[in-house]
N, C-alpha and C positions, 0 to 999 in steps of 0.2 A: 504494500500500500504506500503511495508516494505522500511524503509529508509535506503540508502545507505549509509556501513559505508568507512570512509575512512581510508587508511593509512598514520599515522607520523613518520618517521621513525627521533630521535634525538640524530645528532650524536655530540659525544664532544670528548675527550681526552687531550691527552700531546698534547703538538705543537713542531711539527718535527715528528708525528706520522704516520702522513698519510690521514690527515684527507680532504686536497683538492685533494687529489689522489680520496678517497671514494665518494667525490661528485661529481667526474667528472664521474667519474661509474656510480653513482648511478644516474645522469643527463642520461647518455647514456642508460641506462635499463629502462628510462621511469616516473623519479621522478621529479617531478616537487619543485627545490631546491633552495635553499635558502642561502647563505653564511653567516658566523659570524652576524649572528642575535641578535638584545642587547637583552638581557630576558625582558626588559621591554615591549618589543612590542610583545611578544611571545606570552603571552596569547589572543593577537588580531589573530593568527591563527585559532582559534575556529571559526570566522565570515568569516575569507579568503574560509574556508574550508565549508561552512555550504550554503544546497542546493541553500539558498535562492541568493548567490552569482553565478549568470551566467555568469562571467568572468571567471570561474574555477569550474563552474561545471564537465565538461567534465575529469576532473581531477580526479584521486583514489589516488595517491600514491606523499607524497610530503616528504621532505628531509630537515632538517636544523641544520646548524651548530652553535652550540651554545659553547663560548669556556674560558676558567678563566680570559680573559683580559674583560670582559665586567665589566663595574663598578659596577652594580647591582647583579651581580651572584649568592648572599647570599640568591637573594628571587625565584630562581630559582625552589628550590622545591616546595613552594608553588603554584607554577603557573604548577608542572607538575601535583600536586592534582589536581589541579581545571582542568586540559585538563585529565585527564584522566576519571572524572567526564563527560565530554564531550559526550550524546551516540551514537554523528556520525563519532568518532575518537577513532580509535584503537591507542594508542601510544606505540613503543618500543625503547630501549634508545641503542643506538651502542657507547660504550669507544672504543678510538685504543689508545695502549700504546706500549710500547718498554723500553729495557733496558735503565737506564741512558746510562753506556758507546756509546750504540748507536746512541742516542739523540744527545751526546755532539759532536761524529763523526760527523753527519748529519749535524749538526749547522755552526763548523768548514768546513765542506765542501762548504757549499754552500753559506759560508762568512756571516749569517745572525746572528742576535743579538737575543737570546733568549726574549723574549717580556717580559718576567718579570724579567728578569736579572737587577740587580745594578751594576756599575762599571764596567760593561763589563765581568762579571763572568756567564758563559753558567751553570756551574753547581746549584751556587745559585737563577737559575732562574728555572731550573727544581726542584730542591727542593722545591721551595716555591709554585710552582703549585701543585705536587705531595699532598703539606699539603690541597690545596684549592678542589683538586678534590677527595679526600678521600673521605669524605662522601658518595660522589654521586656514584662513582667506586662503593660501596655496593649494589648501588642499580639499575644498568640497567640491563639490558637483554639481552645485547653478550658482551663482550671483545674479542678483536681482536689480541693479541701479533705482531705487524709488525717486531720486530726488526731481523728474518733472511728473511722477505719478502722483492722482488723487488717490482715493481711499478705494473709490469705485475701481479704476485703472488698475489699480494692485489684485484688487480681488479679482477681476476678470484675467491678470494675466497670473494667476498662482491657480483658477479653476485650469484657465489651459494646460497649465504643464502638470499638476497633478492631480485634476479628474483621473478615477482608472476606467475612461473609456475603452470597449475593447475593441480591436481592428481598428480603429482609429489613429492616424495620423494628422495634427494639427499644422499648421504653418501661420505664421505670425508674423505680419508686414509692418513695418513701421515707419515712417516717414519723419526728418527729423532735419535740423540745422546745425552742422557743423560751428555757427558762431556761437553757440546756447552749449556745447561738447557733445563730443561722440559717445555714444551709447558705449557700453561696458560689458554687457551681458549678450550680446546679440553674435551668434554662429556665422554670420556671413553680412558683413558691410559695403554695399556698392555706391560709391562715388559719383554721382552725376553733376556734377558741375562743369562739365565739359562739353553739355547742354547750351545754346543762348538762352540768357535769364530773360525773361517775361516781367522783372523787376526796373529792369532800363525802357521798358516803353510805359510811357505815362498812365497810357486808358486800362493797361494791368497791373499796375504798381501796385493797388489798393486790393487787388484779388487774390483768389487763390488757384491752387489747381482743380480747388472741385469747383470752377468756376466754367463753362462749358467754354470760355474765350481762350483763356488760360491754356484748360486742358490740349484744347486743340491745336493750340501755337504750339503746345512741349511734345505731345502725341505724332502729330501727321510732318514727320518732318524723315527722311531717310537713317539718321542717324540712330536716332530712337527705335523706328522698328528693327535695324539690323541690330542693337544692343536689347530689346525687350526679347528678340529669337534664340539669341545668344543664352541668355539669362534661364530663360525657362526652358529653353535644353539644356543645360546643368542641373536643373533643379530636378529636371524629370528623371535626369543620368543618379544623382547624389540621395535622393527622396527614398529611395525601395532602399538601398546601402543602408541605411539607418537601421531599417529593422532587424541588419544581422548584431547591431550592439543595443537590441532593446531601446532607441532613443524613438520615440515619440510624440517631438514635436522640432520645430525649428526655429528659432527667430531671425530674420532676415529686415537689414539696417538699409534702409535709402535716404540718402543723404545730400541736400547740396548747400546754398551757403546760408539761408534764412530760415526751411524748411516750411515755406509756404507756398513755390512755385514750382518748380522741376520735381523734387522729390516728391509732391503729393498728387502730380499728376501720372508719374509714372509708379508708385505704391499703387493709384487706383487703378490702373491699368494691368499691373502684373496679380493684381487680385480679380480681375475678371480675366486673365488666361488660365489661374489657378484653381476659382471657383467649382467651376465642374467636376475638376479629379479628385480636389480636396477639399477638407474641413480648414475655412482659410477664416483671420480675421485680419482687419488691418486697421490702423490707428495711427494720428498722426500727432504723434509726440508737442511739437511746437506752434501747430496751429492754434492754437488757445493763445498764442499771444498776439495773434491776430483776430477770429470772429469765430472760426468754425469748427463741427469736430467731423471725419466720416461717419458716413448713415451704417455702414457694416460693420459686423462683430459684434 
């Protein structure tokens, strides 16, 4: 009889990142979660989780937050050796991080004290976490960037990557502005700025690419079709590869220099050649600092 394996999903990062946003999600999609768990008691998850426990058999999928305030945190690796040793637990490690500037925003907004802060200084409290979670940032299995995500954005792109949809393959478009920085989490960044901006002519200045004037100036032009053929023969080539390492899903970065003309005309674009084969969303990171969001995903 083959034993069931289950899922750990362990999530850490900065704090201000978004990490009780992820486990309220990740509670809601079915994870059975855990909050700021000390690592000392972590590695007692192996017997929480292990068939012979009929409290929680009925369980696959559990969640916990493990975060730099815990006093013990140093022995934290050891104990992910030893559970990943574990052979009824798959474990994968979720970072969410964001910009300092962000962080400090956040902090200041919501009148909270950085937890590792001295003196009342928000930024030498994220510095010194930054030092404490170096290590471990090398070594999990997503990072998340939240810092131009809403609460919404977060939750919708933490259902995509860990819903346990099955046969399902997600892909994940995103449209974004290199002046605002490049994404961090994203499997495949394409550069279009090699594009004519839509920015230099006056009656577009003020649009975007879901703008049907826009779209069509960046869309119908030769260059663009021979790079959107390009593009979605790789995807088509690299998409089925994924499922010999179990990954199912993708984020894919389009990029140009404002993120509200070239890169959101061609995210829309390559999400209607995607649409049909795939379970696709697309979303455009930096339009919010202009007017609009996409109607998809």
């Amino acid at each position: 009889m083959t034993k069931l394996v289950k899922n750990l999903l362990l999530v850490t990062g900065m704090s201000g990142a978004g990490k009780s946003v992820a486990l309220n999600c990740l509670e809601d999609i079915g994870y059975y979660c855990i909050d700021n768990m000390p690592v000392v008691l972590l590695n007692h998850i192996t017997s929480l989780t292990s068939e012979n426990n009929l409290n929680y058999n009925n369980i696959e999928n559990f969640a916990v937050v493990v975060d730099s305030r815990s006093q013990d945190f140093s022995s934290l690796f050891h104990v992910i050796d030893e559970i990943r040793e574990t052979v009824h637990l798959k474990l994968q490690i979720l970072f969410l991080d964001a910009n300092d500037d962000v962080l400090v925003k956040r902090f200041k907004e919501t009148r909270r004290m950085h937890p590792l802060s001295k003196q009342g200084s928000i930024i030498e409290g994220i510095i010194l976490e930054r030092q404490i979670l170096e290590s471990l940032r090398e070594q999990v299995d997503y990072i998340i960037d939240t810092s131009y995500l809403s609460s919404n954005k977060l939750k919708k792109e933490i259902t995509s990557r860990f819903s346990f949809k099955k046969n399902q393959f997600d892909i994940n478009i995103m449209s974004f502005g290199f002046k605002h920085g490049a994404p961090i989490d994203c499997d495949y960044v394409f550069d279009v700025r090699f594009l004519p901006n839509p920015f230099y002519i006056d009656e577009m200045r003020n649009q975007t690419g879901l703008d049907e004037e826009v779209y069509d100036y960046v869309i119908k032009r030769e260059d663009t079709t021979i790079f959107l053929e390009k593009l979605v023969s790789l995807l088509n080539f690299v998409i089925p590869k994924f499922g010999d390492i179990a990954k199912n899903q993708v984020l894919i970065g389009i990029g140009c220099s404002g993120g509200q003309h070239r890169s959101v005309a061609i995210s829309e674009a390559l999400y209607a050649s995607l649409a049909e084969q795939y379970n696709c969303y697309v979303w455009h990171r930096d339009i919010d600092k202009i007017r609009k969001e996409s109607k998809h995903g």
